[in-house]
N, C-alpha and C positions, 0 to 999 in steps of 0.2 A: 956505726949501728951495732949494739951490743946482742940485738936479737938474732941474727947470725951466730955468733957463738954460742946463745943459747939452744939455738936450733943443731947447732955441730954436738954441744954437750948432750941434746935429746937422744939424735941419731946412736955418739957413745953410749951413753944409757943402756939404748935398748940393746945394744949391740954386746955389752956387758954379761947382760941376762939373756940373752935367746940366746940358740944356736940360726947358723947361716941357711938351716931348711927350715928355719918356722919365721926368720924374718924374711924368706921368701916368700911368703904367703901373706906378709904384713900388710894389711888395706889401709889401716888409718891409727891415727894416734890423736885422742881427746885429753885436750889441758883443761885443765881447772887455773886461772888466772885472777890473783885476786887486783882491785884497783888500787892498791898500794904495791903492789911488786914492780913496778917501775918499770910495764912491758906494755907497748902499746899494740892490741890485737891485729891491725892493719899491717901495722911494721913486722910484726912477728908472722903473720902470713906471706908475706911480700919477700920474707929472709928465708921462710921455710921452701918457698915454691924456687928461690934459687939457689940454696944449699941443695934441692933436689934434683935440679939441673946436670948439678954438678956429679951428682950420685945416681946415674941411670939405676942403681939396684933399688934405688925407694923410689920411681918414675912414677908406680900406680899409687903410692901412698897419699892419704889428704890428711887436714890437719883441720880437727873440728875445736876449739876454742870458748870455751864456760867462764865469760867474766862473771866476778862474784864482788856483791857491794861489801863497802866497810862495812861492819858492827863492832859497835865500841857498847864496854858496859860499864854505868854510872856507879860511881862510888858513892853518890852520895843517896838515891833513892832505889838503886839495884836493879833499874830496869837496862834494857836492852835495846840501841837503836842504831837506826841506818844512817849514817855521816850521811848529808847532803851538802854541794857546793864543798865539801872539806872543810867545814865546820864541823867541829868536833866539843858540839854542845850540846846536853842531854832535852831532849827534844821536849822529856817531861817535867822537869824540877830548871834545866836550863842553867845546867853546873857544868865547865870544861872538864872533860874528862879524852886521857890519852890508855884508856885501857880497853887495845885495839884484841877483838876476839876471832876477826874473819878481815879477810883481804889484803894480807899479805904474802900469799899462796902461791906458787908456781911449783902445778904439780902435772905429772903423768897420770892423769885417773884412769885410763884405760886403756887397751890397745884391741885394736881389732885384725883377726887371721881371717882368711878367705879357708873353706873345709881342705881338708886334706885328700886328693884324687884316689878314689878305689879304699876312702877311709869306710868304716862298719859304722 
């Protein structure tokens, strides 16, 4: 299960960029998940909740999850639609097109701190 690793590479991530007193205060972490990134959101909660097991230091943290649909844009009449079933046929003119613009994503869009005690 590759979402474990993905979840170990989150944790680095953030662990990267904060200091150990601001990811003390870490609540949660929101992905943007596109349906071509090849992450199944069940799996990738199910890896997160026991990478966190494993990491009493992110015990309070949750893991909120934004899947995002295809959008492919047609070459041949310009417009812009949402892949269904993974056909990858322009919905208007009904030309294949593989000019994917959204849903291959696997991103950290945001992280959330709990305030900081006796902060101003």
């Amino acid at each position: 299960m590759h979402e474990v690793s993905l979840v170990r590479n989150i944790f680095r991530s953030l662990e990267d960029t904060f200091s150990p007193p601001e990811l003390a205060r870490l609540t949660a972490i929101d992905l943007t998940v596109g349906k071509l990134a090849n992450v199944e959101p069940v799996l990738m909660q199910n890896a997160f909740d026991a990478v966190r097991q494993s990491q009493p230091e992110y015990a309070g943290v949750t893991l909120n999850i934004e899947l995002l649909p295809i959008l492919v844009d047609c070459p041949n009449c310009g417009s812009r639609f949402e892949v269904a079933q993974y056909r990858f046929v322009c919905s208007e003119c009904q030309t294949p097109s593989n000019q994917v613009v959204q849903g291959t994503e696997l991103l950290i869009r945001r992280v959330h701190f709990r305030e900081e005690e006796g902060g101003a």
